[in-house]
C-alpha positions as CSV (number, residue, x, y, z in Angstrom):
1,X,18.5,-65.2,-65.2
2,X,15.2,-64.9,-63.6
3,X,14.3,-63.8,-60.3
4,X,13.6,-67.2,-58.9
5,X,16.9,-68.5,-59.8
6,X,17.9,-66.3,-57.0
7,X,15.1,-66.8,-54.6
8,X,14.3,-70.4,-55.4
9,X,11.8,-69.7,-52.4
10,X,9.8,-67.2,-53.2
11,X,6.1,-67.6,-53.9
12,X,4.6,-64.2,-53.9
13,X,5.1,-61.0,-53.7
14,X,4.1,-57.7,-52.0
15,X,2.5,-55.3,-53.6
16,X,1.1,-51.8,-52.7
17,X,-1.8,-50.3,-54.7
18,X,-1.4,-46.2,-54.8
19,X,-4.7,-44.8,-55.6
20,X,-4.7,-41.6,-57.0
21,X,-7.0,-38.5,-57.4
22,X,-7.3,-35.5,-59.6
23,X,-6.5,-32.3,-57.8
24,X,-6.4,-29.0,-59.5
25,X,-5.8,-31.1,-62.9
26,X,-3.4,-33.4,-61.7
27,X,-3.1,-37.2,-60.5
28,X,-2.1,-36.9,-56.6
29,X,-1.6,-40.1,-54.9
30,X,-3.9,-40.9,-52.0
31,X,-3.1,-41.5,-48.5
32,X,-5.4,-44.7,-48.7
33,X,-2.8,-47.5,-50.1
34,X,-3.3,-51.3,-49.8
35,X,-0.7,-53.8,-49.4
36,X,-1.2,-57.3,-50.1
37,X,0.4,-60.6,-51.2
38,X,-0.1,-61.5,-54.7
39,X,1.2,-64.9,-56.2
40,X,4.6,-64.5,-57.5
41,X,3.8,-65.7,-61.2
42,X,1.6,-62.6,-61.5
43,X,4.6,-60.2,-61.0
44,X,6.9,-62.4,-63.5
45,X,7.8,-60.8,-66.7
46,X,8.0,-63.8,-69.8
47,X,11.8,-63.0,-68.9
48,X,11.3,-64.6,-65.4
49,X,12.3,-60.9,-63.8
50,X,10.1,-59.1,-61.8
51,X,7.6,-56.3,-63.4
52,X,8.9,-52.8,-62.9
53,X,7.2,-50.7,-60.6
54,X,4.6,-48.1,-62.3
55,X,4.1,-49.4,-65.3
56,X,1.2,-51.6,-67.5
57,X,2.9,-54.6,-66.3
58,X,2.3,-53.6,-62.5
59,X,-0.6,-52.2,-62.9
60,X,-2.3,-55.4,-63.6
61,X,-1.8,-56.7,-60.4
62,X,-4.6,-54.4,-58.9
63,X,-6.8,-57.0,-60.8
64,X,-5.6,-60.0,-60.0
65,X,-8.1,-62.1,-57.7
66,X,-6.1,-61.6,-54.8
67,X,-5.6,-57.6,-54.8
68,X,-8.6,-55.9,-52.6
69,X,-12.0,-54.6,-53.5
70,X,-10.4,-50.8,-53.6
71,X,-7.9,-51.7,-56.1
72,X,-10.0,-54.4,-58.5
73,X,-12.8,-51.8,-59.0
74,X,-10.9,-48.3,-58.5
75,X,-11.9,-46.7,-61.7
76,X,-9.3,-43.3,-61.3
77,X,-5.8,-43.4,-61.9
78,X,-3.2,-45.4,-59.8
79,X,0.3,-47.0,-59.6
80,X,1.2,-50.2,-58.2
81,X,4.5,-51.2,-56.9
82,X,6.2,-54.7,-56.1
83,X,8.1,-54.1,-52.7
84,X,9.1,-57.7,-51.5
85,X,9.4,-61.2,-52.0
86,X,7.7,-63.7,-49.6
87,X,8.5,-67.4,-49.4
88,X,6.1,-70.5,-48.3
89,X,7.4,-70.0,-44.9
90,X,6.4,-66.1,-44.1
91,X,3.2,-66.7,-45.7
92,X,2.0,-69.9,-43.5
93,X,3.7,-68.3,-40.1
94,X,1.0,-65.1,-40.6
95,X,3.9,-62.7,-40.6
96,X,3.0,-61.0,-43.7
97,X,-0.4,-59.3,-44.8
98,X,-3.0,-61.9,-45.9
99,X,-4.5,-62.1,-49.4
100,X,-7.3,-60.1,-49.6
């Protein structure tokens, strides 16, 4: 069962970019994050499900068209996690973050 079985509604999600930098030989996240709405069929595993947080799959939405400058050309290490669904509805009213 995939996740828009559940939210029929749904037409992106909310991801948050987690740049990182090296301090003292290690990957320390940055303060500097950037949320954003991405298109839901980005974030869709060939399952349907949502990617898992922190991994190749979310990664690749830092390069999607709609992720921000910082996180289509960061060249260090980062993370990217999916924190929300957003339907039609959220998106048109401006109550969530716009594309970017």
């Amino acid at each position: 069962m995939g996740v828009l079985e559940d939210h029929p509604d749904a037409t992106h999600v909310r991801v948050t970019f987690h740049p990182q930098i090296w301090h003292h030989g290690r990957a320390v996240t940055s303060d500097d994050t950037e949320t954003y709405l991405v298109p839901i069929e980005h974030a869709l595993t060939p399952d349907g499900e949502l990617v898992a947080d922190d991994t190749g799959g979310s990664d690749q939405l830092a390069r999607v068209d709609d992720a921000p400058d910082i996180a289509r050309n960061w060249s260090g290490p980062f993370y990217v996690t999916v924190d929300e669904l957003v339907d039609e509805i959220e998106v048109e009213t401006g109550n969530e973050h716009p594309p970017r």
